[in-house]
N, C-alpha and C positions, 0 to 999 in steps of 0.2 A: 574908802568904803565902796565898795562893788553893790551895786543894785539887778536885781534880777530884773533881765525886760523880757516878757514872755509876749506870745502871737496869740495868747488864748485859742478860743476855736477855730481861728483863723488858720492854724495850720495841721486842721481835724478833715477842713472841709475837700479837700486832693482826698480824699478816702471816698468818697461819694464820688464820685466818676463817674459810672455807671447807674441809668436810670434804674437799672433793677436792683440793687442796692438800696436805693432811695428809698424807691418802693416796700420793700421787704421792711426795713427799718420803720417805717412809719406802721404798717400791720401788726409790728413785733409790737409796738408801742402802745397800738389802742388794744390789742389782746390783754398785754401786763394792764391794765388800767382797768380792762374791765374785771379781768382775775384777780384781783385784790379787792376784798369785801372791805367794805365800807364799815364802821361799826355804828350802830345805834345809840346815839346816846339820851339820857333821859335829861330834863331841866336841870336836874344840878350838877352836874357831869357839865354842861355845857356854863353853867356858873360858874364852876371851878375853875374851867378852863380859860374863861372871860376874867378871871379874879387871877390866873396865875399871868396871863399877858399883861393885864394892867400892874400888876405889880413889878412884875419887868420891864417897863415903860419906865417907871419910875427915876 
């Protein structure tokens, strides 16, 4: 039986070369972060959510 041995991001990071790369990448990053709204949630929305994690804890 053959096992995958992978370099994870280790062989992502020879893409970054370039500081403007870098750079670019980390702006692309905090723009997506901030452009995706948050949603509001009320008390039991936030119950539920606390009640559906513990139950998968379980």
């Amino acid at each position: 039986m053959s096992t995958i041995r992978d370099r994870g991001l280790v062989k992502w990071q020879a893409a970054l070369i370039m500081p403007e790369h870098k750079a670019l990448n980390k702006k692309i990053n905090e723009v997506d972060y901030f452009l995706n709204k948050k949603p509001i949630l009320d008390e039991y929305q936030v119950e539920e959510f606390e009640n559906n994690i513990h139950y998968a804890m379980e």
